[in-house]
MINULO-22925 format. One record per residue (C-alpha): x, y, z; residue in three letters. Coordinates in steps of 0.25 Angstrom, whole numbers, padded with zeros to 4 digits, always signed. Example, Ala and Ser with C-alpha at 12.3 -4.5 7.8 and 13.67 -1.06 7.14 Angstrom:
<rs>
+0049-0018+0031ala;+0055-0004+0029ser;
</rs>
This chain:
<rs>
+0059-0020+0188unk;+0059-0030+0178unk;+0050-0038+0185unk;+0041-0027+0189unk;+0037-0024+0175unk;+0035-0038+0171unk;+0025-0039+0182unk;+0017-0027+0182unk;+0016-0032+0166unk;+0011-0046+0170unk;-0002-0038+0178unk;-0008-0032+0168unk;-0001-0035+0155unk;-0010-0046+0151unk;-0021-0036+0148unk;-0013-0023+0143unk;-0005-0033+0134unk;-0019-0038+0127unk;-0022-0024+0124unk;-0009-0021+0120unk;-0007-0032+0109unk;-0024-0028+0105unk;-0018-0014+0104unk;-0008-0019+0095unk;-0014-0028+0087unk;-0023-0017+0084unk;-0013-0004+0080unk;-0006-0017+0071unk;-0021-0020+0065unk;-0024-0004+0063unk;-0010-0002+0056unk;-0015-0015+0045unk;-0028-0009+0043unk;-0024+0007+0042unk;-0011+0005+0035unk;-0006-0007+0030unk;-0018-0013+0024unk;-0021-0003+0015unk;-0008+0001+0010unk;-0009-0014+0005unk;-0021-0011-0002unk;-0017+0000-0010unk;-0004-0009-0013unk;-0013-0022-0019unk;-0021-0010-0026unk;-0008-0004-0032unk;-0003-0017-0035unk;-0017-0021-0043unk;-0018-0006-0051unk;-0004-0011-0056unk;-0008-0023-0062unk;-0019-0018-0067unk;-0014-0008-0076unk;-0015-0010-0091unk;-0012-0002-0103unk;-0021+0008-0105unk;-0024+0013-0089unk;-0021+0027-0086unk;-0014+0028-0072unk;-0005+0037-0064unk;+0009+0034-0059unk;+0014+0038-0046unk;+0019+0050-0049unk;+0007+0056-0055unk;+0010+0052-0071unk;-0003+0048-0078unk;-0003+0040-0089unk;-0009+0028-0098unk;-0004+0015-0097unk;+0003+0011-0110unk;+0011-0003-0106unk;+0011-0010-0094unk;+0024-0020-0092unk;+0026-0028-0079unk;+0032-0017-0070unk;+0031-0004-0079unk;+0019+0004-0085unk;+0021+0013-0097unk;+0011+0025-0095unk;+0006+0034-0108unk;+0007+0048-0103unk;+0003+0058-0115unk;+0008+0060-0130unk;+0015+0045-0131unk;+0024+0048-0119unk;+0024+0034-0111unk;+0032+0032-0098unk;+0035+0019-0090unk;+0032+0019-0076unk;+0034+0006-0066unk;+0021+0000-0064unk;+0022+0005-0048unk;+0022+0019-0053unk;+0006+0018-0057unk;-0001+0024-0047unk;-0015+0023-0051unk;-0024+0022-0063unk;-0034+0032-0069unk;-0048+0028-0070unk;-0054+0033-0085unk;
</rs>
């Protein structure tokens, strides 16, 4: 039985399997440009907003909290919400800035 399959394979596999590995290549090569592709650009672009901030910038956090930056350290931000109140935040809590 064994061998039966291995030679109806050997007669027109060549062929089949060509079009097989174009057919992979080509879902592998839809997955890079549909889904991982982008999800890297919008991690460099996180990555950048986050060095970017300075004092002074209005921006949101990720759980809706919008505030002006008031100190910015290594890894935290300190956010001036309204009347002197002033909460500190990781910097990967800042989701986007506010363009005036």
């Amino acid at each position: 039985m064994l061998v039966s399959i291995i030679a109806q394979a050997a007669a027109g596999g060549s062929q089949a399997m060509i079009y097989q590995i174009v057919m992979w290549v080509g879902i592998i090569g839809v997955f890079y440009f549909f889904m991982i592709r982008p999800q890297q650009k919008k991690q460099k672009e996180q990555k950048e907003l986050l060095a970017g901030i300075k004092k002074g910038d209005e921006v949101v956090t990720i759980g809706g909290l919008h505030g002006k930056v008031f100190l910015v350290d290594e890894a935290t931000v300190t956010l001036d919400l309204d009347k002197g109140v002033k909460l500190t935040f990781d910097k990967s809590a800042i989701s986007r800035t506010i363009k005036a």
